[in-house]
C-alpha positions as CSV (number, residue, x, y, z in Angstrom):
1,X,163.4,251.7,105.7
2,X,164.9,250.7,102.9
3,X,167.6,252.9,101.3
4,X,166.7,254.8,98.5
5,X,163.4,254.6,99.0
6,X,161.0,256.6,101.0
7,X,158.9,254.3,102.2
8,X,158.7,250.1,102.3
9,X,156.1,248.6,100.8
10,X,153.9,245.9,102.8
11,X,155.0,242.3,102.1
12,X,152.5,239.7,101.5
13,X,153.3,238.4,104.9
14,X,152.6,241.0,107.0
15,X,149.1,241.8,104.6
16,X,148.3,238.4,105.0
17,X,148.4,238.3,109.0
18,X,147.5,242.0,109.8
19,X,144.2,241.5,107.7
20,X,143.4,238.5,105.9
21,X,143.8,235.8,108.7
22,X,142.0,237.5,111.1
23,X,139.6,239.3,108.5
24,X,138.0,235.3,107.6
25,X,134.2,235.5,107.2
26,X,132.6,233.6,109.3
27,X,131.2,230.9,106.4
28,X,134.8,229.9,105.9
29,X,136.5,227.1,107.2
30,X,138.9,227.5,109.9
31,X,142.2,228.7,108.7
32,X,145.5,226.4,108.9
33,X,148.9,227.8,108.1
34,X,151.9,226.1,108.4
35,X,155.4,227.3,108.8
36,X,157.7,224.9,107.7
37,X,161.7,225.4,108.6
38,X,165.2,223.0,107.3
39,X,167.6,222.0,108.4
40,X,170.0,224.8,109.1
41,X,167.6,227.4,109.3
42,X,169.1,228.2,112.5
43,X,165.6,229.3,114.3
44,X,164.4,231.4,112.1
45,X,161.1,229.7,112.1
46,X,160.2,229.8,115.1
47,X,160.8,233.6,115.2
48,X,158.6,234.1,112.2
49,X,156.0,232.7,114.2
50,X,156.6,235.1,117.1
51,X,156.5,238.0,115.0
52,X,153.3,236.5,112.8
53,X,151.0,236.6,116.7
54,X,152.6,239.8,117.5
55,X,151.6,241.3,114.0
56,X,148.2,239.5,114.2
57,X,147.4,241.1,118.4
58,X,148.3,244.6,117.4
59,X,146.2,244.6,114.6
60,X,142.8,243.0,115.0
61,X,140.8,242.7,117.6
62,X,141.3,238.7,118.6
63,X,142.4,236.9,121.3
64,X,146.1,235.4,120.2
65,X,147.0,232.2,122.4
66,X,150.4,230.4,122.1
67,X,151.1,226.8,122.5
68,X,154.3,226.4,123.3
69,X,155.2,222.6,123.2
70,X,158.9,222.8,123.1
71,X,161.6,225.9,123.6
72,X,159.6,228.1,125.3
73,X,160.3,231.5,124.5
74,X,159.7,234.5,126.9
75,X,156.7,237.2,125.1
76,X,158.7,240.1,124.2
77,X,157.0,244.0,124.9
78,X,156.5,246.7,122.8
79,X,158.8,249.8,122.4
80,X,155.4,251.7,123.1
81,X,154.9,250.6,126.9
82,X,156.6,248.5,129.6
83,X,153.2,246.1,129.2
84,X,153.4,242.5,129.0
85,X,152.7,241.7,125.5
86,X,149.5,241.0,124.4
87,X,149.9,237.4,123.4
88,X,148.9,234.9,126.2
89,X,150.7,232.1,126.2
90,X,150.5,228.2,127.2
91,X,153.4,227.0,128.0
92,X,154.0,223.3,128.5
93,X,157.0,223.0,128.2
94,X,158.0,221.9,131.3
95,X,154.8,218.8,131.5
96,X,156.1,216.2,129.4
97,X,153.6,214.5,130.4
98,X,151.2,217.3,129.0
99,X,151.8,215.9,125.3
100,X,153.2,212.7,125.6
101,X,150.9,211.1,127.7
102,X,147.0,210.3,126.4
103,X,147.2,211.9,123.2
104,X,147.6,215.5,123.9
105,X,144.6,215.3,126.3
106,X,145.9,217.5,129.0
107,X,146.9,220.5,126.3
108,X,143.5,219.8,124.3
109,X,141.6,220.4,127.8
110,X,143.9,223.8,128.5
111,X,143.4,224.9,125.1
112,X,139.5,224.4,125.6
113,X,138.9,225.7,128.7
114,X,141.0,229.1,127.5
115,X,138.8,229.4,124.2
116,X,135.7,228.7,125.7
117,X,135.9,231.3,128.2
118,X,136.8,234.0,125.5
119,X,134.3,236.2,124.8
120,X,136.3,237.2,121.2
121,X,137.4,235.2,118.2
122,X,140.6,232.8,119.3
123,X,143.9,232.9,116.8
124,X,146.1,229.8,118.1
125,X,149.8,229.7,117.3
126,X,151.3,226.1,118.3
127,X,155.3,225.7,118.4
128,X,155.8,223.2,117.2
129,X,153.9,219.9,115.7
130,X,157.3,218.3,115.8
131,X,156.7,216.8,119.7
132,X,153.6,215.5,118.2
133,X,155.0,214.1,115.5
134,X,157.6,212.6,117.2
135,X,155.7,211.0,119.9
136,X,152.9,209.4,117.9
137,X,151.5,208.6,115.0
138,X,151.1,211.4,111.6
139,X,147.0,210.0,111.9
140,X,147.2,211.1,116.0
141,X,148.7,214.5,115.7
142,X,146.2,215.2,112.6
143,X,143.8,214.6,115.1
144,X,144.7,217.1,117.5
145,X,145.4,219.8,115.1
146,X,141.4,218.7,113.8
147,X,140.0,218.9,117.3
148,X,141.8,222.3,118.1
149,X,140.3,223.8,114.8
150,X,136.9,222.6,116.2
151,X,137.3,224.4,119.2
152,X,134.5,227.0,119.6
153,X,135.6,230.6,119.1
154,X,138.8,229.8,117.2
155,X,139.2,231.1,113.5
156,X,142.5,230.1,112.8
157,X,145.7,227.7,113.6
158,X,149.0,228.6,112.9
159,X,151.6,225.7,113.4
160,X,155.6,225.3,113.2
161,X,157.5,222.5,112.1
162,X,160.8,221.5,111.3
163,X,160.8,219.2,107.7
164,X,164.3,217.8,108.2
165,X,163.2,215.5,111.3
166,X,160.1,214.1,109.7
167,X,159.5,211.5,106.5
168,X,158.9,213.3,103.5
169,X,155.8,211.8,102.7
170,X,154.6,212.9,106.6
171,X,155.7,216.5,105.4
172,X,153.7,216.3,101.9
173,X,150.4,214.9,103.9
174,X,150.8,218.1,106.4
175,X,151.4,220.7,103.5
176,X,148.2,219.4,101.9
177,X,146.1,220.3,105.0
178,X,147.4,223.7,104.8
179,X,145.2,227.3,103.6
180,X,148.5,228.4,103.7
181,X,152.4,227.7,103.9
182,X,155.1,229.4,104.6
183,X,158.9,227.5,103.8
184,X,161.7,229.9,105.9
185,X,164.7,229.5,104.3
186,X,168.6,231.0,105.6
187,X,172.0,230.9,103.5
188,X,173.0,227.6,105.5
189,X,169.7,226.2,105.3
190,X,169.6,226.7,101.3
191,X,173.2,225.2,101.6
192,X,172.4,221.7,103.1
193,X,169.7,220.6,100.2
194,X,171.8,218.7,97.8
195,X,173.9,220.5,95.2
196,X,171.4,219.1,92.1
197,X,167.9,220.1,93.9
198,X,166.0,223.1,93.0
199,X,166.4,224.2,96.7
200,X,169.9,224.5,96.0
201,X,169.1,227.4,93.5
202,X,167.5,229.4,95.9
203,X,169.2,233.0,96.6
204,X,169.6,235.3,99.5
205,X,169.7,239.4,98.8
206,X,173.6,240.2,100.7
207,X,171.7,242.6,102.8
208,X,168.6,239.7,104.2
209,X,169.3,237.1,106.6
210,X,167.1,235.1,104.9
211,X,163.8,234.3,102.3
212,X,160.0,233.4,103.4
213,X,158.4,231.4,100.2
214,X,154.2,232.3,101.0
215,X,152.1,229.9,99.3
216,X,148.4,230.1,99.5
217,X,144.9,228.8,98.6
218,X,142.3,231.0,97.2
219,X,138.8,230.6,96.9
220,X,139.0,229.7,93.3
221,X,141.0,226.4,93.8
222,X,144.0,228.4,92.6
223,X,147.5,229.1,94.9
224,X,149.4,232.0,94.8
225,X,153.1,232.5,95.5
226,X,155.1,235.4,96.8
227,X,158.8,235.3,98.4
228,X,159.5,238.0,101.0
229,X,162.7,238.7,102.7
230,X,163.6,239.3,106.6
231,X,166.2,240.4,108.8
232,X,167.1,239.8,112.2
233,X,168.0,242.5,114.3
234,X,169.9,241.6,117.5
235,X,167.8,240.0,119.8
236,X,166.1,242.2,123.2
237,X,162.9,242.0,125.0
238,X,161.5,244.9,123.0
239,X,161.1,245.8,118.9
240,X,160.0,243.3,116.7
241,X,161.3,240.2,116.2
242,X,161.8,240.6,112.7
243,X,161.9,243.3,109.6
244,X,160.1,241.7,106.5
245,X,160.7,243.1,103.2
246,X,159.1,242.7,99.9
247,X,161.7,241.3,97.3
248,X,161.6,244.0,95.5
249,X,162.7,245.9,98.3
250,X,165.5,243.8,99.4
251,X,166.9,243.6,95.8
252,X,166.9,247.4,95.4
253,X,168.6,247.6,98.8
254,X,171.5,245.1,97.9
255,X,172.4,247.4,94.6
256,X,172.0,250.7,96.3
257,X,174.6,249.4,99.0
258,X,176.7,247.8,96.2
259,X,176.9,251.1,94.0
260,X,179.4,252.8,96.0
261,X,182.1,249.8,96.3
262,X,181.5,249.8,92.4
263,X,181.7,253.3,91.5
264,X,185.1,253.8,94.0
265,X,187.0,250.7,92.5
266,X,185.6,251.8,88.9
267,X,187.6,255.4,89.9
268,X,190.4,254.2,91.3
269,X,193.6,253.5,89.2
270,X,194.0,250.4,88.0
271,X,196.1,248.1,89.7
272,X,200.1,247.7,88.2
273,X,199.8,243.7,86.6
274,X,203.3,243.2,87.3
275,X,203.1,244.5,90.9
276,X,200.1,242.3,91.4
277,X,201.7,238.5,90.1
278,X,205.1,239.6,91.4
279,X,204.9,237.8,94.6
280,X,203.7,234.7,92.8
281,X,206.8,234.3,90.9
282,X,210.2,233.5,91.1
283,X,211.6,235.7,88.6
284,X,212.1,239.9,87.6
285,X,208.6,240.3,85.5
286,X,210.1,243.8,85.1
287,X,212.6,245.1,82.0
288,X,214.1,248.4,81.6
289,X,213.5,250.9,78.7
290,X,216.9,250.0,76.9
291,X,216.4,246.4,77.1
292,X,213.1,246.8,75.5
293,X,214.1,248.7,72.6
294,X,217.1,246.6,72.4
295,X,214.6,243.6,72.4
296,X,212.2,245.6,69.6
297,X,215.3,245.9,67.5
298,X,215.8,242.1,67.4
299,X,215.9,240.4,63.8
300,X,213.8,237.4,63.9
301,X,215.0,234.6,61.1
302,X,213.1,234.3,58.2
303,X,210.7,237.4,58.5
304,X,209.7,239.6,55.7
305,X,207.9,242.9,55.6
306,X,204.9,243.5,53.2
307,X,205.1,246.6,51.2
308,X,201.8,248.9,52.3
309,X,199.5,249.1,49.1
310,X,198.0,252.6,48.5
311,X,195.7,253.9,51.2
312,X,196.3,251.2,52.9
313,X,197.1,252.0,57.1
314,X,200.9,251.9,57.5
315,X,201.3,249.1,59.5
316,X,203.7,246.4,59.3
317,X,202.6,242.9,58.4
318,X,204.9,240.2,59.5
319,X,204.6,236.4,58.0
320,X,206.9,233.3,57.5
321,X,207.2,231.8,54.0
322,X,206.2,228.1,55.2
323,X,206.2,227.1,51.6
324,X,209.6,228.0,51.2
325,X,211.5,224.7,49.0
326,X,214.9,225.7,50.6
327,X,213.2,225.1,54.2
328,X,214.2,221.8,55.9
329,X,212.9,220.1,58.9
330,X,215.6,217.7,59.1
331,X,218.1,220.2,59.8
332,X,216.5,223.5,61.3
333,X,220.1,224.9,62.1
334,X,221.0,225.0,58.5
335,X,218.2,227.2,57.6
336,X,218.4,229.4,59.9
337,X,221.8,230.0,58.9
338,X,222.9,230.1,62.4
């Protein structure tokens, strides 16, 4: 909950996987959403997709398979029960020869047989595309991603990636197959782009761990964009993975929590200047109260006082005659009579 606030409103992320995703008529084209992580990020993609099947089994009614190609990742439980979670998952991670033998043809025939026997719509999540990537050709792994879409019974594909390991024209070729995208971005992540990108503008609230930029197609040939916010809470085998906030949200949270260190330093007295540089220095900043009236009573040469005109404020109006034709800057000790 965020503070301040009642209650938190529903990010765009969390609408889009509790309802739309798994909501898709069935005259639409299989859905592919891409989550697409830096360098830097840390993970953080990879749990997004975690928390994206979990939102998407306790919500609808499908069936919500995992591929897990790499870094397999134990299903986490609900806070509810001491059940197994309900996201099945494939794990081959251990089979290298599983995905880097005949083209994926040993996962593809997993994946099949699983679908196929399913008497409910299919929702695949695959972590990651990166193996594929890696191990063949962009025109091969596009393949497999076309024949799992085909798959009877499946109504969407959600796929991880990780941008900084790949060409950027093999990363511009995948985000144009996408329905949707989703770019995950931490504070270290934002801080490897190059100073001069427009990545490098990006901003974190202080209370988030980090930003999820949602783009996606509509029916109209248009794109919307939202950016959400998360936050990691230490990591168990129960609770979510994640806590998504709107930006909103995030933003309103970062002031309320700044407020208080604001309004106590606005409050408290303000700090003694001298006190403050006095360690920086090698000499007394200080003077006493005689030696400042002493030094207020000094005659400085060649000052003149103005006579105060009527109603004007009586305050003294010091200036130097620089026009003066007895001054001369030959000899400055001779004019000031010293």
């Amino acid at each position: 909950m965020v503070a301040g606030r009642t209650t938190k409103k529903e990010t765009d992320v969390e609408s889009f996987f509790k309802r739309k995703l798994p909501r898709a008529s069935a005259g639409d084209a299989t859905a592919l959403v891409l989550i697409e992580e830096h360098e830097a990020a840390l993970g953080a993609g990879r749990v997004l997709l975690e928390h994206a099947a979990t939102l998407v089994a306790e919500a609808a009614s499908l069936r919500v398979l995992r591929i897990q190609l790499e870094t397999y990742m134990a299903p986490r439980t609900r806070d509810d029960d001491d059940n197994d979670c309900v996201v099945e998952v494939l794990n081959f991670t251990g089979d290298l020869g599983g995905w880097l033998g005949d083209a994926m043809a040993n996962v593809l025939a997993s994946v099949t047989a699983a679908t196929a026997q399913s008497a409910t719509p299919v929702l695949l999540f695959l972590d990651s595309l990166t193996p594929l990537l890696q191990a063949g050709s962009f025109h091969a792994a596009l393949q497999s991603l076309r024949t799992l879409l085909s798959l009877a019974n499946v109504v969407g594909l959600v796929a991880r990636y990780n941008a900084s390991l790949h060409p950027k024209h093999v990363v511009h070729a995948l985000r144009a197959q996408a329905t949707a995208f989703l770019l995950v971005e931490t504070p270290a992540s934002i801080a490897a782009y190059h100073f001069l990108s427009k990545e490098s503008k990006r901003t974190v609230p202080s209370t988030m761990d980090g930003v999820i930029v949602f783009l996606r197609k509509v029916k109209n040939g248009t794109s919307t964009e939202a950016t959400d916010c998360f936050r990691l809470p230490p990591r168990t085998t129960h609770g979510p993975c994640m806590t998504l906030f709107s930006w909103d949200d995030a933003i309103h949270e970062a002031k309320h929590l700044a407020e208080p260190a604001t309004s106590s330093s606005a409050s408290s007295d303000a700090p003694d200047l001298v006190s403050t540089l006095a360690p920086d220095v090698s000499f007394n900043l200080r003077i006493s109260d005689a030696d400042q009236k002493a030094k207020d009573q000094v005659q400085l040469p060649y000052m003149q006082t103005s006579a105060s005109s009527a109603g004007a404020p009586k305050a003294a109006l010091f200036y130097i005659d620089e026009d003066d034709p007895d001054w001369d800057d030959d000899d400055l000790d001779d004019d000031l009579d010293i």
